[in-house]
C-alpha positions in Angstrom: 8.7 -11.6 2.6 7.0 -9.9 6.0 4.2 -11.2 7.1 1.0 -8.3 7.4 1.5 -8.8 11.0 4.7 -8.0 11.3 4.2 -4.9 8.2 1.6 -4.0 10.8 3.9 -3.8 13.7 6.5 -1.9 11.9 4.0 0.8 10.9 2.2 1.1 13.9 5.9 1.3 15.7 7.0 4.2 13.4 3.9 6.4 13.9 4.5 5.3 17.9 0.9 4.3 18.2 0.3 1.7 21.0 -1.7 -1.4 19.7 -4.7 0.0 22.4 -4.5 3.2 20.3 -4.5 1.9 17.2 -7.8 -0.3 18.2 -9.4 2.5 19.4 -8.4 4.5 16.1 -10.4 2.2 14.0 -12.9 1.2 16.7 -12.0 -2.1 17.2 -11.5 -4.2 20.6 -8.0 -3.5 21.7 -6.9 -7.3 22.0 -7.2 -7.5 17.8 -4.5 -5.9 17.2 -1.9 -8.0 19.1 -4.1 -11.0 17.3 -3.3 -9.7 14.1 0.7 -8.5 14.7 0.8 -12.3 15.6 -0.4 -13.6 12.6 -3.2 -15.7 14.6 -6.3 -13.5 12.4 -6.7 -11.7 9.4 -8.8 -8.7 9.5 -11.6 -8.1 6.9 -10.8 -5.9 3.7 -12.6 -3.3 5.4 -10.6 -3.2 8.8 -7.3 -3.5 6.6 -8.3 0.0 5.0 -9.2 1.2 8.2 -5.4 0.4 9.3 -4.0 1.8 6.4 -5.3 4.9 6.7 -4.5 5.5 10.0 -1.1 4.4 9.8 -0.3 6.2 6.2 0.3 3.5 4.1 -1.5 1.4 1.6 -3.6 -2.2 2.0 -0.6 -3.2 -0.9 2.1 -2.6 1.1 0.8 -4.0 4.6 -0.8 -7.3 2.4 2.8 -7.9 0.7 1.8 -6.7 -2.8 4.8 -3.5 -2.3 7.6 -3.3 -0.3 7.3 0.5 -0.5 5.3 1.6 2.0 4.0 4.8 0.6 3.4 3.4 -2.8 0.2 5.7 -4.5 -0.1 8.1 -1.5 0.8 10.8 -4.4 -2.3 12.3 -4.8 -1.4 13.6 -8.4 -0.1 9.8 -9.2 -3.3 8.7 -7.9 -5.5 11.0 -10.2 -3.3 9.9 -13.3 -3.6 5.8 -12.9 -7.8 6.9 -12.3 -7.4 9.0 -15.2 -5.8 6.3 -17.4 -7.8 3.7 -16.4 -10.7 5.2 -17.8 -9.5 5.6 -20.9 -11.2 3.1 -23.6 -9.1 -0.3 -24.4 -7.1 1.2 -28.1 -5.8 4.7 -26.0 -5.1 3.2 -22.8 -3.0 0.3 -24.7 -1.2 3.2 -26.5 -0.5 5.1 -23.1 1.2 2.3 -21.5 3.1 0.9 -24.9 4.5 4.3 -24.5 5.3 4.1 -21.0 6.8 0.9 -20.8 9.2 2.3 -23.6 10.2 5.0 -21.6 10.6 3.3 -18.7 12.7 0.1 -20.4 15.0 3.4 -21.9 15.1 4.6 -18.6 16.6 1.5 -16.7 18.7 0.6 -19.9 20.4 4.3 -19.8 20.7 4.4 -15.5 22.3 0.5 -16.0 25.0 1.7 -18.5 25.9 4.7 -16.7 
């Protein structure tokens, strides 16, 4: 697994933003960003959002929890999981009973085809 360092590199490499830019794009000192490509410092929650956003991904993906990069930057996707989560305990339960049986059919029918 990358490191958030390294995630951070790559992303800031793809966008072709120079560590001194990025720093600047989140108001931080422009030696932090090497500091944090190394691995030498975490940055706080807050910084990490900061970084995400400019670099269009998500905290998930640059912290290790994806390996897909622009996991829940659907906006639409994004409104439904906000819109589920909402729901009270019994419907939300049924929503996602139903969902993992679509999705288990899914993967069974693309693995036999």
């Amino acid at each position: 697994m990358r490191s958030f360092g390294k995630k951070l590199k790559e992303c800031r490499e793809v966008k072709k933003i120079s560590q001194n830019e990025l720093a600047k794009l989140i108001q931080a000192h422009h030696s932090i960003i090497g500091k944090y490509e190394r691995d030498e410092v975490k940055p706080s929650i807050d910084v990490a959002v900061k970084i995400a956003n400019v670099l269009n991904t998500t905290v998930g993906f640059l912290l290790g929890e994806t390996e897909d990069n622009n996991a829940f930057q659907d906006p639409l996707m994004l409104k439904r999981l906000n819109d589920i989560n909402i729901l009270p305990s019994r419907e939300k339960e049924a929503l996602l009973l139903t969902l993992d049986a679509f999705l288990r059919d899914y993967k069974a029918k693309k693995a036999y085809s």
